[in-house]
Structure formats: structure tokens, C-alpha cells
N, C-alpha and C positions, 0 to 999 in steps of 0.2 A: 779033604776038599781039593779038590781041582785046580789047576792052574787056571783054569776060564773062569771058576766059583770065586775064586779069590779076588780076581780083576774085577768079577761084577761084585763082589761085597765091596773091593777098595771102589770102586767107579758110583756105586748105590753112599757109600759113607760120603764119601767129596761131596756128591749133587746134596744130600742131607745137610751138608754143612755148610755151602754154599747158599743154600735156600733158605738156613736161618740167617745168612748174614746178610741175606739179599730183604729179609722179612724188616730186620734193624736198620738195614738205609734205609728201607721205605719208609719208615717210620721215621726217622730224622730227618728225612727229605718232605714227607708231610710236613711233620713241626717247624722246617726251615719256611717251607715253604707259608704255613699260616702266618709265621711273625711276619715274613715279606710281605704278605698283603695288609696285617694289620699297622705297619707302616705305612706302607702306600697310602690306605686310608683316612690318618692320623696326618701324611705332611702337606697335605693342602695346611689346617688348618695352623698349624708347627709355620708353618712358611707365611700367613697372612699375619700373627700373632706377631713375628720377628718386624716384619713390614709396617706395623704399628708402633712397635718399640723403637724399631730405628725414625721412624719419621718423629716422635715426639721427643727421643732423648739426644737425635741428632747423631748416631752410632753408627758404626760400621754394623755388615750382617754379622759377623762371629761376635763383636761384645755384645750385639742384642742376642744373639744364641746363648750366651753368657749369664746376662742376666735373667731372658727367660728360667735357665735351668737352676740358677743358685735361688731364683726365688721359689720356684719350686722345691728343693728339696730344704729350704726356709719352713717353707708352708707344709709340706708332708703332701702335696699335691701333683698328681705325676705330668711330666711336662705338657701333653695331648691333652688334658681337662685344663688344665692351667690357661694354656693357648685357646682351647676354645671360651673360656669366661674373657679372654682380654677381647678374642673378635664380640663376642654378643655385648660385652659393653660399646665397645668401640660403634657397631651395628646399629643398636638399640637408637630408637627416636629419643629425644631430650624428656625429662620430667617436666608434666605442665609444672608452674610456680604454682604454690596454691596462695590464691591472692589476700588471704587471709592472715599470711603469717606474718609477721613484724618483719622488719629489714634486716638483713645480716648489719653486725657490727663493723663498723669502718675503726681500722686502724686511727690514731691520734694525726700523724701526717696527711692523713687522706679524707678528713671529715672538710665536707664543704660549710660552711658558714652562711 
């Protein structure tokens, strides 16, 4: 083999090798790249969910992040479904009463006379 054969075997093995490691970043540079979006997608709702929590438990945004997350893995529920059942309640119009049912029970201090 030649000195010139040699240089294109060494110069043909690099690009060979380079182009499988160029093949494996793409590849993790995809998969980075889908988690990034399916974040993106997910923190509206991550962010409205916290803005409910903090407005009725009177919290800063990181212990509403807080509790979000620990009732989450409470529940076995991942944070993004979690967040999204507190907006669609929160969302959601009131239940008619149905005018048929008896009255909720009043505590002993709170029954009117």
C-alpha cells in the first residue's frame, strides 16, 4: 500500500467515523430537541395550574410548584395531566343544583332556628 492509499484509507476511516458520531448527535439532538417542544407544550398549562394553586392557597409560585408536583407523584399522575385536570376544573361552568335533592347538612353551630 502506498503512502497516498494509506492517507485515503486513514482519511475514508475518520470521515467513516465521524459520520457515525455525527449520525448519534443527530439522534440526541432530535430526542433533545422533541422533549424541548413537548415542554413547551405542556407549560402553558404547568403555569395556569400553579396560578390557581397560588391564588387559592395564597402561596408563592415555587410552593405552588411544590405542591403541584408532590400531589402528583401522591396520585401517580404526571405533573402536565395533573395541571391540566386543576385548569378544566377551575374552567369548567358550576353544576346546576338539582333542585330536588335535600339540603346539605348544617353543622350544630350553623343551623338557623
Amino acid at each position: 500500500m502506498s503512502e497516498t492509499d494509506a492517507k485515503a484509507t486513514c482519511d475514508l476511516s475518520n470521515y467513516l467515523a465521524s459520520a457515525g458520531t455525527r449520525a448519534e448527535s443527530d439522534r440526541v439532538d432530535a430526542t433533545s430537541y422533541a422533549r424541548l417542544l413537548a415542554r413547551l407544550e405542556t407549560m402553558p398549562v404547568i403555569e395556569q395550574a400553579k396560578g390557581i394553586i397560588m391564588a387559592r392557597s395564597r402561596c408563592a409560585e415555587a410552593e405552588a410548584f411544590d405542591l403541584l408536583r408532590r400531589a402528583s407523584q401522591r396520585s401517580n399522575i404526571p405533573v402536565r395531566d395533573l395541571a391540566a385536570q386543576i385548569v378544566a376544573r377551575a374552567t369548567s361552568p358550576p353544576a346546576a343544583k338539582d333542585r330536588t335533592a335535600p339540603p346539605a347538612p348544617q353543622h350544630q353551630a350553623c343551623r338557623v332556628s
